[in-house]
C-alpha positions in Angstrom: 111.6 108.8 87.0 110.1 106.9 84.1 106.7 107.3 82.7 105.6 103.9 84.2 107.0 104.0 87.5 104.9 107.2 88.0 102.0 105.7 87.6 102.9 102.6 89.4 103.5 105.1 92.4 100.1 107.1 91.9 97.9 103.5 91.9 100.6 102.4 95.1 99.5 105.6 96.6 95.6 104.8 95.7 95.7 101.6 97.2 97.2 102.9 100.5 94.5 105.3 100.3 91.8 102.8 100.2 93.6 100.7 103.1 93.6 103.2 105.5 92.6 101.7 108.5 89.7 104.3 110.4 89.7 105.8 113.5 93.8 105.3 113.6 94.5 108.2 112.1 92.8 112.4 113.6 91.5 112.4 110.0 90.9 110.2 107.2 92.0 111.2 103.4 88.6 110.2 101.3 89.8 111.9 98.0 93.2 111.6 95.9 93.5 113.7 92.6 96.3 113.9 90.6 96.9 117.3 88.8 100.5 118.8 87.3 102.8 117.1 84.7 101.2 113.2 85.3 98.2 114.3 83.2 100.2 115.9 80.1 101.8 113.5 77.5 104.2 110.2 79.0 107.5 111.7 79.5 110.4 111.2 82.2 109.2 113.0 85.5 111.0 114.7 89.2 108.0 114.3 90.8 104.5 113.1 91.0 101.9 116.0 92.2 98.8 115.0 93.9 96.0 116.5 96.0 94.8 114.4 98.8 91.5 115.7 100.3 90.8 114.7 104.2 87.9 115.1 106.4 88.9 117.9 108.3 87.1 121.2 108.8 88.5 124.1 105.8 90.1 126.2 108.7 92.1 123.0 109.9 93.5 122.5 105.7 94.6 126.2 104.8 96.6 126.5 101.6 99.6 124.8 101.5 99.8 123.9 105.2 99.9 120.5 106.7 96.6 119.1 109.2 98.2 117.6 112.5 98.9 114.1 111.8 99.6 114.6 108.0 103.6 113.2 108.7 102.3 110.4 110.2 99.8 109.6 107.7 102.5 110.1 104.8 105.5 107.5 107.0 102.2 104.9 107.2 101.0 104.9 103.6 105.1 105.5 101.9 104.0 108.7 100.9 107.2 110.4 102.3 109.5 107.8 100.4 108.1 108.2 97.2 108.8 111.1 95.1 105.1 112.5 95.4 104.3 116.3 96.4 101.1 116.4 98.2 99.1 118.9 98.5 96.5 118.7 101.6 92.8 119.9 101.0 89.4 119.7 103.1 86.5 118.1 101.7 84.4 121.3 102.6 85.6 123.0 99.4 86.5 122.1 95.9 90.1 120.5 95.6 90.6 122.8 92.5 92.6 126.4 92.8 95.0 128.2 91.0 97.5 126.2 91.5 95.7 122.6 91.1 94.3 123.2 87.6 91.8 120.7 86.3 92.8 117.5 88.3 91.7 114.2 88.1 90.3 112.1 90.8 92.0 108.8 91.2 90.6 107.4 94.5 87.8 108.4 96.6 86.2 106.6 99.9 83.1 106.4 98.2 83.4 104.6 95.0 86.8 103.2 95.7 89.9 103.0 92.7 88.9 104.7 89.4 90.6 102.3 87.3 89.2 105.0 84.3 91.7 107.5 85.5 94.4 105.5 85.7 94.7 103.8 82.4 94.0 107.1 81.4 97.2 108.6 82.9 99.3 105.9 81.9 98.0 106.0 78.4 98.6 110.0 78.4 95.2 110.3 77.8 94.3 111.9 81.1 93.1 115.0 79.3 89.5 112.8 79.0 89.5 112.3 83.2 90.2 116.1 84.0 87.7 118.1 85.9 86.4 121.0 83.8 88.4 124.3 84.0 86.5 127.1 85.9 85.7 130.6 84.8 88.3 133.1 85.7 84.9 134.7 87.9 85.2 131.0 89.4 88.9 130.6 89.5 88.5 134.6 91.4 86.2 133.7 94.2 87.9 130.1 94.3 91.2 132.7 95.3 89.2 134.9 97.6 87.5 132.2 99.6 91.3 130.8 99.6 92.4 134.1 100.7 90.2 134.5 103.4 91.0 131.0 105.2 94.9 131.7 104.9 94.5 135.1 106.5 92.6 133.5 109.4 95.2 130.6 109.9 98.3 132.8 109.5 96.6 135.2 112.6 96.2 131.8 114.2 99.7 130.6 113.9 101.2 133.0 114.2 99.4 133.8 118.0 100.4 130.2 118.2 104.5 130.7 118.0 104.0 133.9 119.8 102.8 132.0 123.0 105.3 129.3 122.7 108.2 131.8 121.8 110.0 131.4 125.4 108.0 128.5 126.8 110.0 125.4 127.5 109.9 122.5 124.8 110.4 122.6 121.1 109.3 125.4 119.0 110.4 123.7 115.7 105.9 122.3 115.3 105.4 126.0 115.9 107.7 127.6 113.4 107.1 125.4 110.8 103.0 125.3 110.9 104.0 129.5 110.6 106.3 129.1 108.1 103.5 126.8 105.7 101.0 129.3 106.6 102.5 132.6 105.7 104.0 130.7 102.5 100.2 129.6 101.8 98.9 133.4 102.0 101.7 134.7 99.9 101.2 132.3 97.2 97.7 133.2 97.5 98.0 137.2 97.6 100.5 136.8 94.2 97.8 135.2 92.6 95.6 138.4 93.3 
């Protein structure tokens, strides 16, 4: 996609973000961050990578999982017809990992649109919106604490599809919530 119509779908995204009606939802998203290719120089993209940050409690956002209610949430706001990779985080840690290096925050429930951010990106200046890199002792705990929550989920879910295995009903929620988890906690224990 071009240049522009990336950031036409980031400040789409943003705006859906700040329309989201509370209490209709099991959580509500108070932080969007772009991070990836959108902040480098203007150039012809596949897809648009962005962090949304919820509400929910850290064990409920694990690593590259999904909280309950996340497809909804992405049918409701056009996520899931745009090309956009989201990446669900809890507010109870930093957005930031290995993976999402030095983001920039593009909406938050508190002080609305950052209109900074985005004439940044689409100027291909984002590089003066980016959060500060951490230390590689910051970036190691950041992976440990990471660690630690995955490892806990994965126990979780995978307890979960065990007790559902031969029960009656679909086992497709079940399989899937395993197959983000254990693909969370690999991607994390490579990175150790």
């Amino acid at each position: 996609m071009k240049w522009s119509r990336a950031v036409h779908h980031l400040a789409e995204l943003a705006e859906k973000c700040a329309e989201q009606p509370s209490g209709f939802f099991r959580f509500q998203v108070v932080e969007l961050w772009a991070f990836g290719d959108l902040l480098d120089v203007p150039r012809d993209l596949e897809v648009i990578e962005v962090a949304l940050v919820t509400d929910l409690p850290l064990d409920e956002v694990p690593w590259m999982t999904e909280p309950l209610g996340a497809e909804h949430w992405a049918n409701s706001t056009r996520l899931s017809r745009n090309p956009i990779h989201a990446l669900w985080r809890s507010n109870e840690a930093p957005v930031w990992n290995h993976y999402i290096e030095r983001p920039a925050l593009i909406w938050s429930a508190a002080d609305g649109i950052n209109q900074e951010a985005l004439v940044a990106v689409s100027d291909g200046t984002a590089e003066l919106v980016r959060e500060a890199a951490p230390t590689p002792e910051e970036l190691r705990r950041r992976v440990d604490d990471e660690l630690a929550v995955s490892l806990a989920a994965l126990r979780r879910a995978n307890q979960d599809y065990t007790d559902r295995r031969w029960a009656p009903g679909k086992l497709t929620p079940y399989s899937d919530a395993l197959w983000r988890t254990t693909t969370g906690y690999l991607d994390l224990l490579d990175v150790k």
